[in-house]
Structures are given as structure tokens and as C-alpha cells.
MDTraj code that builds the backbone (N, CA, C; nanometers):
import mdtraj as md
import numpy as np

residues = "UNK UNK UNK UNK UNK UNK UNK UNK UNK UNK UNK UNK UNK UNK UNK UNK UNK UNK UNK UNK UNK UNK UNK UNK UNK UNK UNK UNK UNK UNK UNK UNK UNK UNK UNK UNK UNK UNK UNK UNK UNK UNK UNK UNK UNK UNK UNK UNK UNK UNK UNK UNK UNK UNK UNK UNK UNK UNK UNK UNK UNK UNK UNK UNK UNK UNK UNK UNK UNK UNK UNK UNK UNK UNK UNK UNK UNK UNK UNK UNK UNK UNK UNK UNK UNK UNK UNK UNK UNK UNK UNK UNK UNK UNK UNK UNK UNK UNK UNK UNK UNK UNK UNK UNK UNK UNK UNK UNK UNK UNK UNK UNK UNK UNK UNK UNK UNK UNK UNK UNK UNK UNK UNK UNK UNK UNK UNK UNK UNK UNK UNK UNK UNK UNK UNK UNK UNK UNK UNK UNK UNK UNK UNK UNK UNK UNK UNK UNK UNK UNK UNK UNK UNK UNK UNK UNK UNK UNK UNK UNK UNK UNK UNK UNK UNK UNK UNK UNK UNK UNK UNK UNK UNK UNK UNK UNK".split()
xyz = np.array([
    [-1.1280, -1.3519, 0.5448],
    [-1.0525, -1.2279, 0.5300],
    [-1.0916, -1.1616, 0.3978],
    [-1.0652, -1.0306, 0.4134],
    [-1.0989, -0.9150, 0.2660],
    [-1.0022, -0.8926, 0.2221],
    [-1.0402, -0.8178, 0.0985],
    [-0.9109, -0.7521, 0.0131],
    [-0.8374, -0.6595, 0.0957],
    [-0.9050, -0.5608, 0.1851],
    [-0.8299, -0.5015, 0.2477],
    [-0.7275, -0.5868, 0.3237],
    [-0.7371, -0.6881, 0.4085],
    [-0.6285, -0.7629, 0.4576],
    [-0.4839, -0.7984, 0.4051],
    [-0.5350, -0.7778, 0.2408],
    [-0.3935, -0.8506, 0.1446],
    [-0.2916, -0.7401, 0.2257],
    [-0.1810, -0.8430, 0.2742],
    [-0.0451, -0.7132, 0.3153],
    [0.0094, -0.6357, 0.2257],
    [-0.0477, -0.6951, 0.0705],
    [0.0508, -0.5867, -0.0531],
    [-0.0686, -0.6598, -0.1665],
    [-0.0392, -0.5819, -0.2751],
    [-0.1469, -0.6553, -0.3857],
    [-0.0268, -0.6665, -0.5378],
    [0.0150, -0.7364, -0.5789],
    [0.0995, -0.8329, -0.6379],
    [0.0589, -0.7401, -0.7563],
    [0.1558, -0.6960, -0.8436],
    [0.1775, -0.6436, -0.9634],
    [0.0698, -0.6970, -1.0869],
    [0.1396, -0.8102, -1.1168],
    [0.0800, -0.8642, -1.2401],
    [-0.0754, -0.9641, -1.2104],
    [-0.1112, -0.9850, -1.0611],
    [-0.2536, -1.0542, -1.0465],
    [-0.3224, -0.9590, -0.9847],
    [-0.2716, -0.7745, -0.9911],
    [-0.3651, -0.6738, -0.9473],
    [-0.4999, -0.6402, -1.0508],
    [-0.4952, -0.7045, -1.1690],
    [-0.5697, -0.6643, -1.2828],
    [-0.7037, -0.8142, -1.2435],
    [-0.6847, -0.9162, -1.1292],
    [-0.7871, -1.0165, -1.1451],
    [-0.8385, -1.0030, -1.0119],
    [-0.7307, -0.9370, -0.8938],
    [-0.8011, -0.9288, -0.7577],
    [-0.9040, -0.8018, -0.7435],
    [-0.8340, -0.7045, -0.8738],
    [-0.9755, -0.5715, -0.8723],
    [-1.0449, -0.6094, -0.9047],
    [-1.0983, -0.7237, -0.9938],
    [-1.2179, -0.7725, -1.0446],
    [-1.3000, -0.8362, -0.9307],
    [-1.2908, -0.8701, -0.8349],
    [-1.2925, -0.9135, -0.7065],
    [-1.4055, -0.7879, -0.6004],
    [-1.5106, -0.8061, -0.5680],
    [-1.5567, -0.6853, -0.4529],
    [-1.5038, -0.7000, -0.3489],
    [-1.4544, -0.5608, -0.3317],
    [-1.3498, -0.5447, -0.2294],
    [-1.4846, -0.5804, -0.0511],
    [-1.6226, -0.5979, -0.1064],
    [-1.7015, -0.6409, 0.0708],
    [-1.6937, -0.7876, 0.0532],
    [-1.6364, -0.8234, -0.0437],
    [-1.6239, -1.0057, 0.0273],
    [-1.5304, -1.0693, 0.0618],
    [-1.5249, -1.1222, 0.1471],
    [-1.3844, -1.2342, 0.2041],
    [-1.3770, -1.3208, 0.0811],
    [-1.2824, -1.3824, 0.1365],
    [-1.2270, -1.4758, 0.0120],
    [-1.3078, -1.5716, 0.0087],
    [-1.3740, -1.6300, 0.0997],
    [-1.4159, -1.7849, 0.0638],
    [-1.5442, -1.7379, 0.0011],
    [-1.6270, -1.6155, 0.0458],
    [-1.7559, -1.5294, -0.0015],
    [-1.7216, -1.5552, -0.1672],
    [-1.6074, -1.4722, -0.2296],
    [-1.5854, -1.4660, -0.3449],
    [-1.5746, -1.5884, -0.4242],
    [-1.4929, -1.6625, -0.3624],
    [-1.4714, -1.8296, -0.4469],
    [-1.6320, -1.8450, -0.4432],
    [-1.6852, -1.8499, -0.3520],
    [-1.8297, -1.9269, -0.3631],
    [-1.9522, -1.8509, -0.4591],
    [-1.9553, -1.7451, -0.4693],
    [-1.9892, -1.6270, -0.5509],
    [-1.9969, -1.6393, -0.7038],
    [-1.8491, -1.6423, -0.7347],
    [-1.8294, -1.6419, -0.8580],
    [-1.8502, -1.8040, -0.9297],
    [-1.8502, -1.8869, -0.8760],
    [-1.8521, -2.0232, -0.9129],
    [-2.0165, -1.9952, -0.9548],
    [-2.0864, -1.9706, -0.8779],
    [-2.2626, -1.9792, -0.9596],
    [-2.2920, -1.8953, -1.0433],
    [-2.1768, -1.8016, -1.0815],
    [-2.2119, -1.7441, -1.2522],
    [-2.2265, -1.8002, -1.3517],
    [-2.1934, -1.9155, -1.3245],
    [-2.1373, -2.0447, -1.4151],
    [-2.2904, -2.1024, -1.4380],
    [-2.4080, -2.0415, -1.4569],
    [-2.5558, -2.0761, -1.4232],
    [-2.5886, -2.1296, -1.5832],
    [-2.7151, -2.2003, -1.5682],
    [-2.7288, -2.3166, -1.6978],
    [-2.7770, -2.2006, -1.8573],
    [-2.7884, -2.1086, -1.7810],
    [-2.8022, -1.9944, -1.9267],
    [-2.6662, -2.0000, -1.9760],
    [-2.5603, -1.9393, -1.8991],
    [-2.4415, -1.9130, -1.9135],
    [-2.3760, -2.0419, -2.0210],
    [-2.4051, -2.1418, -1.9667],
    [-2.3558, -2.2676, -2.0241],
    [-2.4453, -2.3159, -2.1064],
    [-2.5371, -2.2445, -2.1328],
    [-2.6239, -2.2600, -2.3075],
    [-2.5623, -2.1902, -2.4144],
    [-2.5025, -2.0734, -2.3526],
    [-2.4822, -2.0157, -2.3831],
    [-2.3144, -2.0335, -2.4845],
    [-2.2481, -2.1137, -2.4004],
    [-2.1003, -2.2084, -2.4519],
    [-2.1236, -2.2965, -2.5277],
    [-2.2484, -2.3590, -2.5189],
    [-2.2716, -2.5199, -2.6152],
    [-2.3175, -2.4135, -2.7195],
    [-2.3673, -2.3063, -2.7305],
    [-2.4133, -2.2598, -2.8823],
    [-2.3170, -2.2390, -2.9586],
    [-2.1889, -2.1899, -2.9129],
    [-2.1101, -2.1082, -2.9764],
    [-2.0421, -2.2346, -3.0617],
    [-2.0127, -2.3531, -2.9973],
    [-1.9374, -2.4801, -3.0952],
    [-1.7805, -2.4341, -3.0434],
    [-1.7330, -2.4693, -3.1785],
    [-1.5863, -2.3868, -3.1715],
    [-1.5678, -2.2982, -3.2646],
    [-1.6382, -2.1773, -3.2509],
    [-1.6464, -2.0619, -3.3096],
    [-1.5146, -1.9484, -3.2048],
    [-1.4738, -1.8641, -3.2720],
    [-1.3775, -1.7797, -3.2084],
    [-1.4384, -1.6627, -3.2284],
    [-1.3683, -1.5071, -3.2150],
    [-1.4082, -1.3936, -3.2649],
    [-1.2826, -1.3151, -3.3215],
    [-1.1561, -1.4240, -3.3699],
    [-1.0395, -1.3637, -3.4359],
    [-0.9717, -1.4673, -3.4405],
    [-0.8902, -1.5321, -3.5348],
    [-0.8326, -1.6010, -3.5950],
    [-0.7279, -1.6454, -3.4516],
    [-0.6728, -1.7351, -3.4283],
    [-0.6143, -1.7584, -3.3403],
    [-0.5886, -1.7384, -3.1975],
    [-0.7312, -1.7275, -3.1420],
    [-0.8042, -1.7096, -3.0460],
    [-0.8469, -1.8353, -2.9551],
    [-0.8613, -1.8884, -2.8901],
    [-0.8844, -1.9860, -2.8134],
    [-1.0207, -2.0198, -2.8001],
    [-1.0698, -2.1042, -2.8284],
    [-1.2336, -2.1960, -2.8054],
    [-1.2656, -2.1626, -2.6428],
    [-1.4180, -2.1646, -2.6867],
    [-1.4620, -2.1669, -2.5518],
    [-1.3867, -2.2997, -2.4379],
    [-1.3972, -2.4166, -2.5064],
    [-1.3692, -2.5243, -2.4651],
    [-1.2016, -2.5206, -2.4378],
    [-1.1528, -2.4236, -2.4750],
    [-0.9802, -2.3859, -2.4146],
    [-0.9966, -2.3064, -2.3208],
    [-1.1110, -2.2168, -2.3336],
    [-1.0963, -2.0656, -2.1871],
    [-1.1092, -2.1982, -2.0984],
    [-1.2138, -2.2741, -2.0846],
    [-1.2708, -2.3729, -1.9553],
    [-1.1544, -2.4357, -1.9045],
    [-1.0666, -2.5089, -1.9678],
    [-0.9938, -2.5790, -1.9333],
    [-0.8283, -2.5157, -1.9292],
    [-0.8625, -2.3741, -1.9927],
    [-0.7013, -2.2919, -1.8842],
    [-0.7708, -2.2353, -1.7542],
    [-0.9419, -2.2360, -1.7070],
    [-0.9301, -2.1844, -1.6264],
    [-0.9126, -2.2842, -1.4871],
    [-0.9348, -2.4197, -1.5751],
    [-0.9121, -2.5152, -1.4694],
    [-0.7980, -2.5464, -1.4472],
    [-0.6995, -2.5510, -1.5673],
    [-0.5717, -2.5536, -1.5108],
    [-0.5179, -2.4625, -1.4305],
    [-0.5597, -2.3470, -1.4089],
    [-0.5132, -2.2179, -1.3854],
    [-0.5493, -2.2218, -1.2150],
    [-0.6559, -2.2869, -1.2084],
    [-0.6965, -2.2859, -1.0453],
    [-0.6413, -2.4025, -0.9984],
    [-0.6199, -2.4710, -1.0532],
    [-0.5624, -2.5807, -0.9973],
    [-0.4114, -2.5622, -0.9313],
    [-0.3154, -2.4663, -1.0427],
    [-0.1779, -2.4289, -1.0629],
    [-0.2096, -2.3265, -0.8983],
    [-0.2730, -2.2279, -0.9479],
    [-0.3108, -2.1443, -0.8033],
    [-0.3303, -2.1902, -0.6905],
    [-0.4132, -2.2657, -0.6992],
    [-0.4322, -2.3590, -0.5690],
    [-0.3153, -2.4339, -0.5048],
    [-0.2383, -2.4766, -0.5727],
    [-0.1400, -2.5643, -0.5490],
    [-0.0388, -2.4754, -0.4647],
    [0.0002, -2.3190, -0.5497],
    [0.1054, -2.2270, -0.4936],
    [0.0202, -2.1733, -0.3226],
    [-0.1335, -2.1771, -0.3194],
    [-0.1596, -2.1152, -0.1997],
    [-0.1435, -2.2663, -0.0977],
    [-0.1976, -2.3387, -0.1287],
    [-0.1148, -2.4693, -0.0066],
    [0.0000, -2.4263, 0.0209],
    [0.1226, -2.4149, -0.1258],
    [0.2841, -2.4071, -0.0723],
    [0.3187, -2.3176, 0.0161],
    [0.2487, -2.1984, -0.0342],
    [0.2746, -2.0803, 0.0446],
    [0.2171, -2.0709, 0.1811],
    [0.1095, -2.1394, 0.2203],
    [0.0572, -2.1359, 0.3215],
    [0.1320, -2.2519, 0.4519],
    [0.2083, -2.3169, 0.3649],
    [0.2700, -2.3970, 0.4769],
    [0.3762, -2.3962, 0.5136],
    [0.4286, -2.2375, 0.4644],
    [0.5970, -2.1956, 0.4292],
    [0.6623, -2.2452, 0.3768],
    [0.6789, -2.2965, 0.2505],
    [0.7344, -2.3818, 0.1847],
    [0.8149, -2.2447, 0.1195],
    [0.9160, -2.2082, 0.1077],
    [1.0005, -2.1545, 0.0718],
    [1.0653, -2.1279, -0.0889],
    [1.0234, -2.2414, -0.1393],
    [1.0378, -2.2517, -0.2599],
    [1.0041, -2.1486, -0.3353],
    [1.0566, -2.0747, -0.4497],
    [1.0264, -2.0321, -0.5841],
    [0.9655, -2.0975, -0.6411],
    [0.8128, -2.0996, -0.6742],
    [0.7643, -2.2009, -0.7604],
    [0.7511, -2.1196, -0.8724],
    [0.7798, -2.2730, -0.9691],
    [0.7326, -2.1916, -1.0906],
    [0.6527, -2.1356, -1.2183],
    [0.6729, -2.0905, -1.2981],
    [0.5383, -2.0118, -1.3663],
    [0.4955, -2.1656, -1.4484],
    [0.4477, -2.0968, -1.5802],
    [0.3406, -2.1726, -1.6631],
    [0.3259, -2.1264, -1.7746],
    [0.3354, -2.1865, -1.8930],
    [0.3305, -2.1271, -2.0009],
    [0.1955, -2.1449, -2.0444],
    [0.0615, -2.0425, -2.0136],
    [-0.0248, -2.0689, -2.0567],
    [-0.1087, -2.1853, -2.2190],
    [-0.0228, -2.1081, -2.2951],
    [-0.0358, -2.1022, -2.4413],
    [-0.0021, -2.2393, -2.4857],
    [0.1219, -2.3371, -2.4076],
    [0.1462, -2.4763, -2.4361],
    [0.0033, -2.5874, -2.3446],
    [-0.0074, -2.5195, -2.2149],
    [-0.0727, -2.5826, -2.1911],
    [-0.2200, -2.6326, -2.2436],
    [-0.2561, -2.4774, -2.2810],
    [-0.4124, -2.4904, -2.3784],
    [-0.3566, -2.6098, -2.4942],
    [-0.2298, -2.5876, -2.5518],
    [-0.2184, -2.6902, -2.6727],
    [-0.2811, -2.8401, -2.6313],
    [-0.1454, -2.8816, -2.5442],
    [-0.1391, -3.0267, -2.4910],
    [-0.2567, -3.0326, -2.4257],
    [-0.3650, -2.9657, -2.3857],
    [-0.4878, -2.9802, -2.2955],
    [-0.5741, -3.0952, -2.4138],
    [-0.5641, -3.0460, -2.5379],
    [-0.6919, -3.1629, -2.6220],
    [-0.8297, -3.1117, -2.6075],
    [-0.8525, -2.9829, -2.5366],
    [-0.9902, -2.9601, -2.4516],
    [-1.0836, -2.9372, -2.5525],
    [-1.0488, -2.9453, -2.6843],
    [-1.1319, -2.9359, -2.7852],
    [-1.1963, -3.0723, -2.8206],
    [-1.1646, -3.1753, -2.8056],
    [-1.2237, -3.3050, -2.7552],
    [-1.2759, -3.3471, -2.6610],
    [-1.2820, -3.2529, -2.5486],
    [-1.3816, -3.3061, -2.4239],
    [-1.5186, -3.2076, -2.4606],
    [-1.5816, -3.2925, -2.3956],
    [-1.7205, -3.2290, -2.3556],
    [-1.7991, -3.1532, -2.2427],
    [-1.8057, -3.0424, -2.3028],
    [-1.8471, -2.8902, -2.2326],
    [-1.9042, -2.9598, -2.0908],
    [-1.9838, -3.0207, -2.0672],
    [-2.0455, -3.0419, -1.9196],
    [-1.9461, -3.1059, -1.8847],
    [-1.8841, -3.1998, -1.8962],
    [-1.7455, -3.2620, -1.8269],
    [-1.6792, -3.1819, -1.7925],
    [-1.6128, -3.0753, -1.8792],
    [-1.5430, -2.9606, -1.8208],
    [-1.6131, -2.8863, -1.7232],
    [-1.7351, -2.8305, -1.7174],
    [-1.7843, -2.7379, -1.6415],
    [-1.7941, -2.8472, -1.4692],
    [-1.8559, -2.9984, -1.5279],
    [-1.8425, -3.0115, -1.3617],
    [-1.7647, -3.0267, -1.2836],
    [-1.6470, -3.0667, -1.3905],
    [-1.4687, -3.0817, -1.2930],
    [-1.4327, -2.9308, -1.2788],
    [-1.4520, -2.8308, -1.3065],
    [-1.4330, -2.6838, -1.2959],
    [-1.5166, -2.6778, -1.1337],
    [-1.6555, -2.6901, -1.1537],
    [-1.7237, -2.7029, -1.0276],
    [-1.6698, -2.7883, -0.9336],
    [-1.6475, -2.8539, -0.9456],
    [-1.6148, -2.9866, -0.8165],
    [-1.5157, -2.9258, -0.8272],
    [-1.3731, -2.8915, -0.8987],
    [-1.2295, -2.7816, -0.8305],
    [-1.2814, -2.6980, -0.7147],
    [-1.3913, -2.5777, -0.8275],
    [-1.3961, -2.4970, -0.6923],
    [-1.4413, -2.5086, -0.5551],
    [-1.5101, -2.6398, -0.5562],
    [-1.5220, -2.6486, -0.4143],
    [-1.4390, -2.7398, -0.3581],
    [-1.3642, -2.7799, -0.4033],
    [-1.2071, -2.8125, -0.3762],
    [-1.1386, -2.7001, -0.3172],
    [-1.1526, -2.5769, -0.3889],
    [-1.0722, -2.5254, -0.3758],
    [-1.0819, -2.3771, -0.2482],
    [-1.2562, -2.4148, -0.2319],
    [-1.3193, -2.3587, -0.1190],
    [-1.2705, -2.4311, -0.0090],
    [-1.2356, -2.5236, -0.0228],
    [-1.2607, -2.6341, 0.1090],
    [-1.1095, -2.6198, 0.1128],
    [-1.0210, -2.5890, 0.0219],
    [-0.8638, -2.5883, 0.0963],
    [-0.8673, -2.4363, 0.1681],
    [-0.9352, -2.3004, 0.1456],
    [-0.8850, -2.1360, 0.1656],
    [-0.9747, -2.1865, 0.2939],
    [-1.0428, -2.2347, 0.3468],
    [-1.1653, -2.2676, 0.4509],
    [-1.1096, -2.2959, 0.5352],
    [-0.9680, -2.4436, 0.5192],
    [-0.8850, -2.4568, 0.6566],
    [-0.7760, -2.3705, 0.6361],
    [-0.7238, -2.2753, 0.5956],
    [-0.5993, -2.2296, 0.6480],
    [-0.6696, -2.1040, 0.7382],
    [-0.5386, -2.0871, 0.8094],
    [-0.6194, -1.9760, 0.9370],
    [-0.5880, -1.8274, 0.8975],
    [-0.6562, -1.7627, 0.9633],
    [-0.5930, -1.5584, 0.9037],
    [-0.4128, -1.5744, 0.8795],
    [-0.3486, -1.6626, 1.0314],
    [-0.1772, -1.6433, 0.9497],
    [-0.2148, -1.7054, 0.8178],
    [-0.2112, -1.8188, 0.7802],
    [-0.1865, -1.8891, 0.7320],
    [-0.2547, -1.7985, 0.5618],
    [-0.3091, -1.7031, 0.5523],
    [-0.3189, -1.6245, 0.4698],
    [-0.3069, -1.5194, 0.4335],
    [-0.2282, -1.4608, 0.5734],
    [-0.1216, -1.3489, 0.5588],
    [0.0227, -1.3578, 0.5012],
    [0.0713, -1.5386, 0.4926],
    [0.1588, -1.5977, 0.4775],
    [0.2204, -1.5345, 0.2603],
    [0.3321, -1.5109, 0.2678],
    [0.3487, -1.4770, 0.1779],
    [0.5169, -1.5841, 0.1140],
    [0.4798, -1.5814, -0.0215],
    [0.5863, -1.6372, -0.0915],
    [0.6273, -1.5943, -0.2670],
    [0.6745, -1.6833, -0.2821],
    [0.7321, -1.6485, -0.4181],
    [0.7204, -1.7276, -0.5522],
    [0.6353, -1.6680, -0.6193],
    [0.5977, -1.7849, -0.7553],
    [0.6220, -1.7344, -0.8835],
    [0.7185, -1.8149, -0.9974],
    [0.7496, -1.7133, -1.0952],
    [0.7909, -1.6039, -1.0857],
    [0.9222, -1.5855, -0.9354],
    [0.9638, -1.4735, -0.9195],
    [0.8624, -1.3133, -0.8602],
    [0.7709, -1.3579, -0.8148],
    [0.6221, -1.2688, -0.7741],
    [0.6302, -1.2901, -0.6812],
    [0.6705, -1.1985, -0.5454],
    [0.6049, -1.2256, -0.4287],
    [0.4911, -1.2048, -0.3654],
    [0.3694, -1.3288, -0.3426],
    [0.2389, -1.2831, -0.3365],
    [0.2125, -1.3718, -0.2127],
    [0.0954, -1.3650, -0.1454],
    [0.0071, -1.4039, -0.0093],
    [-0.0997, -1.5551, -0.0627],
    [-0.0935, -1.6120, 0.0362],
    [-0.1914, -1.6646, 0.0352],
    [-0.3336, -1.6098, -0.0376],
    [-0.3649, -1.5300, 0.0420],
    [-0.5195, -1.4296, 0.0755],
    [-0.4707, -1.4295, -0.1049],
    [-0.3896, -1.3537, -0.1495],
    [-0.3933, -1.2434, -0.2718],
    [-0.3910, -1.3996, -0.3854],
    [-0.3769, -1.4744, -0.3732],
    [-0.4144, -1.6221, -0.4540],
    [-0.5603, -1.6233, -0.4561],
    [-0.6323, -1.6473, -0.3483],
    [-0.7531, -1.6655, -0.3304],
    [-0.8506, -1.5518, -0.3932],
    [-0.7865, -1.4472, -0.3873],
    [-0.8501, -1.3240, -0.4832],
    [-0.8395, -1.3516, -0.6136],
    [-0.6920, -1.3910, -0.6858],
    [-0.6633, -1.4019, -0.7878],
    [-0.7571, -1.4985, -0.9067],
    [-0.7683, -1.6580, -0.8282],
    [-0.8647, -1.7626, -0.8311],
    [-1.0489, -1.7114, -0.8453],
    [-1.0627, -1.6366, -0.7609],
    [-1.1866, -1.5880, -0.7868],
    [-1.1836, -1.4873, -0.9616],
    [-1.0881, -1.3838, -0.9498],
    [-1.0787, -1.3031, -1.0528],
    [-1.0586, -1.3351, -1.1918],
    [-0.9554, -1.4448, -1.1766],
    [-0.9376, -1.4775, -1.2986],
    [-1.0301, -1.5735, -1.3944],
    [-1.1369, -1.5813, -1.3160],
    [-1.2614, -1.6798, -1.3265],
    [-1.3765, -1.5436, -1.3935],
    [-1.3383, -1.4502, -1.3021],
    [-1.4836, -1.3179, -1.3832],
    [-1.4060, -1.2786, -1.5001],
    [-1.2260, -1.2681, -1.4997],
    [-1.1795, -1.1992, -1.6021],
    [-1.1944, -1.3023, -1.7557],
    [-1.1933, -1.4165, -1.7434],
    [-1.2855, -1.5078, -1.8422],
    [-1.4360, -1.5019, -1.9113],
    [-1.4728, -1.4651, -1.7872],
    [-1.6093, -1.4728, -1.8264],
    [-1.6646, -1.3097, -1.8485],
    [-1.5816, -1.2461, -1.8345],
    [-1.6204, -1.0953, -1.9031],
    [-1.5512, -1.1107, -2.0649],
    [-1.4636, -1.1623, -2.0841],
    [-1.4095, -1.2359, -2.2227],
    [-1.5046, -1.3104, -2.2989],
    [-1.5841, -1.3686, -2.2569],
    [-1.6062, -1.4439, -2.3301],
    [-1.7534, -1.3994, -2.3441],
    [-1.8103, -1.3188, -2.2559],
    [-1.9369, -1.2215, -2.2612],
    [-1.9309, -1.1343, -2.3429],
    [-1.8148, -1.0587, -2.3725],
    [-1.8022, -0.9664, -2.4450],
    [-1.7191, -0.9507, -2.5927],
    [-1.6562, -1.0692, -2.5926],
    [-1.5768, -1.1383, -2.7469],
    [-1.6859, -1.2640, -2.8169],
    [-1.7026, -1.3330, -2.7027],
    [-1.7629, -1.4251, -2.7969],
    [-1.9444, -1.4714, -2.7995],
    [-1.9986, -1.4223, -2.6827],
    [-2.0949, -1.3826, -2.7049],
    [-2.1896, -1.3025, -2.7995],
    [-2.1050, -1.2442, -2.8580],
    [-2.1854, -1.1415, -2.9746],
    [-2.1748, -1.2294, -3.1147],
    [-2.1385, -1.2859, -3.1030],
    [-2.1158, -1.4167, -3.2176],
    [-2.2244, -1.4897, -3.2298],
    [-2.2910, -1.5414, -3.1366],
    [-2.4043, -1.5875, -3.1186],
    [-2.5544, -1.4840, -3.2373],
    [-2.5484, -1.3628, -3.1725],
    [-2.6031, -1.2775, -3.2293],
    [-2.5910, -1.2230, -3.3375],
    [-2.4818, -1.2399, -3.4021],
    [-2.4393, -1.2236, -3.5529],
    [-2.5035, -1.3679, -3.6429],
    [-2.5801, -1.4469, -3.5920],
    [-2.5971, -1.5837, -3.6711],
    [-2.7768, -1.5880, -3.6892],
])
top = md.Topology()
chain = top.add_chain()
for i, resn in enumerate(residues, 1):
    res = top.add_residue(resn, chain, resSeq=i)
    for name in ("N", "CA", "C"):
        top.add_atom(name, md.element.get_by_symbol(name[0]), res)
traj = md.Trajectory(xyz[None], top)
């Protein structure tokens, strides 16, 4: 299914599903955006160290591992929602989790291949649910959003990182 399919496009994850081309289905997009993640790209992360581009800014090695928490958290609400689970689930405080993550002690390829092996985790869960089953809509952090509009979100919030970090911390590199 496409963006056009979403039955509504969710307030606050409309800024990661536009990042999204509106000619690909969802599983197109998950699979898409995961090979941006290419071995330049990730030369490109081991150069930087833990360099920032403003004082209290998050390490490369924190974007990686909120974006894994972040798909993981997503993933979890499109199962719930997809199996009518009724529940209000709830939000996430980004900012604690980067704390307690430690991700400044793991190592960049460890992160990147458990990021990889997620997303095709996370291909392989949007793969079995059926068109209902991603028209299916619920409620997370008080947001009522779709299946489908998760699976957009998951893709987006993966380019909206990596346009961050192309365009904040990339130029850092070039200043050295």
C-alpha cells in the first residue's frame, strides 16, 4: 500500500511520512531507505568520533541508537494496532532514553548491523499484515494513527536523521 491509502495522516508524524515518496508502498520504502545506510555513509560516522555541531547535541552514536529504539517502539505500536489491540499505548521520552542507552560505548558497526537486521525485522512484520490489517487504526500517546501511517513514519524518521546528520554534522568533517 501507498501514502495515498493512509485513511488520515497523523499530526505530529506528518513531518516524517512527507519525507517518504509518495510512488512507494510501504514495504518499497522500509527497503529503500535502509541501503542509504551504504559503507560511505558509515565512513562517514566513524570519522566524526563523538564530535557534535552544538553543545548539547547528541553523538552520532545516540542518533543510531534513538533510531533503533525508535523503530523498534514503532514497530511494536504497528503489531498492536494491527491486531486491534485497543489499548492507548504509550509515548516515550526520547531524551531519557538516549541517556540510559550508554550508546556512546557501543561500537558504530554493532549499532549499524542491529539497526539493519531491525529493519528487516521490521520489513518482514509490514509484509504479513494484510491491506485491513493496515488500514487498521489506533491510539498511541493519545495520537490516533494507522498501521500503514507507522510504516511511513519508520521509513521517515530514518531519512529525517540522516538529513540531520548530513547537514549538522557532516560539515564538521570538512571544517578539520
Amino acid at each position: 500500500m501507498k501514502k495515498k491509502d493512509l485513511p488520515f495522516t497523523p499530526n505530529f508524524f506528518d513531518r516524517y511520512i512527507n519525507k517518504v515518496d509518495d510512488k512507494l508502498s510501504v514495504i518499497d520504502a522500509l527497503s529503500e531507505t535502509i541501503v542509504k545506510i551504504d559503507a560511505d555513509f558509515v565512513a562517514d560516522l566513524k570519522a566524526l568520533k563523538m564530535n557534535v555541531y552544538a553543545p548539547n547535541k547528541w553523538t552520532t552514536h545516540e542518533l543510531m541508537q534513538h533510531m533503533i529504539d525508535t523503530e523498534r517502539i514503532l514497530a511494536y505500536r504497528a503489531l498492536t494496532i494491527a491486531r486491534e489491540d485497543k489499548t492507548n499505548l504509550p509515548g516515550f521520552e526520547e531524551d531519557d532514553y538516549v541517556i540510559s542507552s550508554m550508546a556512546n560505548h557501543r561500537e558504530l558497526d554493532d549499532m549499524i548491523n542491529e539497526f539493519q537486521i531491525l529493519r528487516v525485522n521490521t520489513i518482514s512484520l509490514f509484509k504479513s499484515f494484510t491491506d485491513d490489517m493496515l488500514q487498521h487504526a489506533g491510539s498511541a500517546n493519545g495520537n490516533e494513527i494507522s498501521t500503514l501511517a507507522l510504516g511511513f513514519t519508520i521509513a521517515g524518521h530514518q531519512l529525517h536523521h540522516m538529513d540531520i546528520i548530513k547537514e549538522r554534522y557532516f560539515p564538521l568533517l570538512e571544517s578539520k
